[in-house]
N, CA, C and O atoms as a MOPAC input file, in Angstrom:
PM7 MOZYME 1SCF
protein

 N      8.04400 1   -26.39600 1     6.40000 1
 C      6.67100 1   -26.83600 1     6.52200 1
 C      5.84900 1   -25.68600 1     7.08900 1
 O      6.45900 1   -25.11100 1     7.99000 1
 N      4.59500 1   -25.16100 1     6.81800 1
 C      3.47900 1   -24.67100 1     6.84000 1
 C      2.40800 1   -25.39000 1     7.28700 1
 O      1.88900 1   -26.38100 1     6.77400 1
 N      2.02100 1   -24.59800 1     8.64100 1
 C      1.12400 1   -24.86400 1     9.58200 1
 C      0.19300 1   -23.41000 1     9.60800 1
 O      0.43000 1   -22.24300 1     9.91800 1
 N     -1.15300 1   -24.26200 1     9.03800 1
 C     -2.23000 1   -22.87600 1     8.86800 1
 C     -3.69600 1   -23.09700 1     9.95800 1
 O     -4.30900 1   -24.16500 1     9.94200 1
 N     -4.05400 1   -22.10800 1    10.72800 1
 C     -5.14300 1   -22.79700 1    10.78000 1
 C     -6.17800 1   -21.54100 1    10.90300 1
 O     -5.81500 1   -20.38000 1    11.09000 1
 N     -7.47800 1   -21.95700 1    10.77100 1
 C     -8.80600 1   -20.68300 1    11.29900 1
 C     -8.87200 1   -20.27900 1    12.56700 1
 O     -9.11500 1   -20.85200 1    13.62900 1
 N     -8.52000 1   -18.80100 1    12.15200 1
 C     -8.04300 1   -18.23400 1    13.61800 1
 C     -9.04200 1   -17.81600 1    13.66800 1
 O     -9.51900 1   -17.42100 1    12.60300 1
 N     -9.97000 1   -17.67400 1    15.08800 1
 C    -11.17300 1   -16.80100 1    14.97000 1
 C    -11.35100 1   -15.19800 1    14.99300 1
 O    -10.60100 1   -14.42800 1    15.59300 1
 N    -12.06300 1   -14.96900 1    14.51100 1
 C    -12.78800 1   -13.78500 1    14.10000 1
 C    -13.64400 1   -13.00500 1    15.30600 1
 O    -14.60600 1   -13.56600 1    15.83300 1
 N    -13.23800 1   -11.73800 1    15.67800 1
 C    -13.60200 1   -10.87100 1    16.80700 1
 C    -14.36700 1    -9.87700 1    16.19600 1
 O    -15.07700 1    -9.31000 1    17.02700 1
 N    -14.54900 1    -9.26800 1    14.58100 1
 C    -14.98700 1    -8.35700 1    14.60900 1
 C    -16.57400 1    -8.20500 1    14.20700 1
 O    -16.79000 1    -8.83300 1    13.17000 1
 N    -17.39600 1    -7.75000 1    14.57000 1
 C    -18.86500 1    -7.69100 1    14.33500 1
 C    -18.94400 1    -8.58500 1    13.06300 1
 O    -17.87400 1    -8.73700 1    12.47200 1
 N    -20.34100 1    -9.36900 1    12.40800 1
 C    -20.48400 1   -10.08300 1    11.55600 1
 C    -20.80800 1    -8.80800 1    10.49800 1
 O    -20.43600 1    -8.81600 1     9.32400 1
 N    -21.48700 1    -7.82900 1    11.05700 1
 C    -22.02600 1    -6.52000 1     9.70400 1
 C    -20.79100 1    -5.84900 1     9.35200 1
 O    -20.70600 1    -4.85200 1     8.63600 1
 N    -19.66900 1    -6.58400 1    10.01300 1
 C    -18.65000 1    -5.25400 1     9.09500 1
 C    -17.77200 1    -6.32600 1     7.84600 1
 O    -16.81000 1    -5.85900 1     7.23600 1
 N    -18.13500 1    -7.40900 1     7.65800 1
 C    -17.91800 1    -8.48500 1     6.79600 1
 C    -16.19600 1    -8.81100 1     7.04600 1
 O    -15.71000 1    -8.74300 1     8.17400 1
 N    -15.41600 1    -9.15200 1     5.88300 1
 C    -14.31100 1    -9.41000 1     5.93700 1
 C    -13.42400 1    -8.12800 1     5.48500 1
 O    -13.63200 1    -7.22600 1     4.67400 1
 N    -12.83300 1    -8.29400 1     5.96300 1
 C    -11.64400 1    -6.58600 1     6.00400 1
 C    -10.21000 1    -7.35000 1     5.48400 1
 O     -9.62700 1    -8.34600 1     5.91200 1
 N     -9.89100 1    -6.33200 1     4.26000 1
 C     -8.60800 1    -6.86600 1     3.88700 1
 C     -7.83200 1    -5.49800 1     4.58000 1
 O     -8.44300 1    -4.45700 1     4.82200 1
 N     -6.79600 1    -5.63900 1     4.77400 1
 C     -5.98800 1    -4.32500 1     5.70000 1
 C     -4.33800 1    -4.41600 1     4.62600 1
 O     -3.29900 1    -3.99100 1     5.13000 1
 N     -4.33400 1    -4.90500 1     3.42900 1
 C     -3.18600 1    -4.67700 1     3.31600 1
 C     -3.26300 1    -5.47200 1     1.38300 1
 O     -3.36800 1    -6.64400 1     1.02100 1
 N     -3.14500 1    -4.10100 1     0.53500 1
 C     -2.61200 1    -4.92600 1    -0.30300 1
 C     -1.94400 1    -4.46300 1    -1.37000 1
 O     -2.02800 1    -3.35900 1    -1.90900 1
 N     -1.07200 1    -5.66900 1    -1.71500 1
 C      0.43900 1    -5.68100 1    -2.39200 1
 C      0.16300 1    -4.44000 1    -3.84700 1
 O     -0.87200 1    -4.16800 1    -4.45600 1
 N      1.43500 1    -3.97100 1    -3.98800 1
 C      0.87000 1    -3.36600 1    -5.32700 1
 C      1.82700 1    -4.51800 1    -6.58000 1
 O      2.26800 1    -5.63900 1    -6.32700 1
 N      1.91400 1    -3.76500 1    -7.90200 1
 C      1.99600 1    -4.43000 1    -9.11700 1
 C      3.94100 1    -4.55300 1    -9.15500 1
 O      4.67900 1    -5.14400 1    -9.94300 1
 N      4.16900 1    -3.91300 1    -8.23000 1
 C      5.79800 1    -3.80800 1    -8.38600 1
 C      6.85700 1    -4.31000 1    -7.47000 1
 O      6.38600 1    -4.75800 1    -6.42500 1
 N      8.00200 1    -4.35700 1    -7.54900 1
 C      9.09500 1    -5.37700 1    -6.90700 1
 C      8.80500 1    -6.66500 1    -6.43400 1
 O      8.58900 1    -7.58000 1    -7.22800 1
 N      8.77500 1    -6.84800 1    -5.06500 1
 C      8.68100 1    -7.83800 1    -4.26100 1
 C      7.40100 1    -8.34800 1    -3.68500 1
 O      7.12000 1    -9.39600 1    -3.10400 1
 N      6.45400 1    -6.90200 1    -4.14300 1
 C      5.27800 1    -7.30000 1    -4.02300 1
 C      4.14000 1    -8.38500 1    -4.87300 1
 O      3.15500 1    -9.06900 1    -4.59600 1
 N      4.87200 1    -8.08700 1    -5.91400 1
 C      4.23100 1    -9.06300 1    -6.59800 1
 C      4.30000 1   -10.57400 1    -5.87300 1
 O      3.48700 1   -11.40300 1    -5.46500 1
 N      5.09200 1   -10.49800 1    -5.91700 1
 C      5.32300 1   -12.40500 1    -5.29800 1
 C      4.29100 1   -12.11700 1    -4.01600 1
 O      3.13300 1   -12.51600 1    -4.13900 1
 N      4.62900 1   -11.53100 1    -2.96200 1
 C      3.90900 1   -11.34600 1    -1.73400 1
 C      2.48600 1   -11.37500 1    -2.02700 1
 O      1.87900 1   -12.10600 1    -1.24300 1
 N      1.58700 1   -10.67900 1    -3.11600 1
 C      0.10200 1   -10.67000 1    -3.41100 1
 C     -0.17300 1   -12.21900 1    -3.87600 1
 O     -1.16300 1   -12.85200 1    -3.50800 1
 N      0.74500 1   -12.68400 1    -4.65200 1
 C      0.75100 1   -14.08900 1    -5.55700 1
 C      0.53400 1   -14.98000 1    -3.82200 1
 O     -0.62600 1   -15.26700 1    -3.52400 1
 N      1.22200 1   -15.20600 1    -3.20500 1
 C      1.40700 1   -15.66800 1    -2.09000 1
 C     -0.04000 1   -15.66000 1    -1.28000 1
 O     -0.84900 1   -16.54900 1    -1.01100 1
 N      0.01200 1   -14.38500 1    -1.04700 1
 C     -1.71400 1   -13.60200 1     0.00300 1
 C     -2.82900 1   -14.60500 1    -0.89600 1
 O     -3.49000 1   -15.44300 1    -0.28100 1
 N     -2.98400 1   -14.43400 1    -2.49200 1
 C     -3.78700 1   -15.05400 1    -3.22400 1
 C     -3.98000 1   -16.54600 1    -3.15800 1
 O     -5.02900 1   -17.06800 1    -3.53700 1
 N     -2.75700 1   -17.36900 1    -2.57900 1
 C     -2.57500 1   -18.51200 1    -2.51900 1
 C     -3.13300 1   -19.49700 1    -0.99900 1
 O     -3.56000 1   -20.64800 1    -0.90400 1
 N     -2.87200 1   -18.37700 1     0.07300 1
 C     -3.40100 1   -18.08900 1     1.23200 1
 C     -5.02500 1   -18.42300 1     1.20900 1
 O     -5.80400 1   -19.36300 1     1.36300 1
 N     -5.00000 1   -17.15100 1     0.94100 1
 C     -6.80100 1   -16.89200 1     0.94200 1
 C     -7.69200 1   -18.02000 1     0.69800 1
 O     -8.62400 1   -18.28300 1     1.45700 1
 N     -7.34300 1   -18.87900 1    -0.64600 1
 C     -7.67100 1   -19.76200 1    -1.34700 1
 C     -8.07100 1   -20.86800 1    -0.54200 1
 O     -9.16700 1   -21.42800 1    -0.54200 1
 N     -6.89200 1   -21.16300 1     0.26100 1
 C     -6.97600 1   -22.40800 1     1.51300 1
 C     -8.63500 1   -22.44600 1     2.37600 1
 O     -8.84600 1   -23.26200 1     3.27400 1

C-alpha cells in the first residue's frame, strides 16, 4: 500500500516547479519515468 501526500513547498513562488531528476529512454529507467509520470498525475 501507497501513502502519498502534499508535502509543502519551501522554494520561492518565482522559481516555479523544479524537476531535479529525469529518467532517460533506457533499462530500468523506463519503468522509473512511467512511474514519476504516474506520480505527478496524482
Amino acid at each position: 500500500m501507497v501513502y502519498l501526500c502534499n508535502a509543502p513547498t519551501y522554494f520561492p513562488s518565482e522559481l516555479g516547479e523544479q524537476t531535479y531528476y529525469q529518467p532517460s529512454n533506457q533499462g530500468l529507467e523506463v519503468k522509473i519515468g512511467e512511474k514519476l509520470k504516474q506520480l505527478r498525475g496524482l
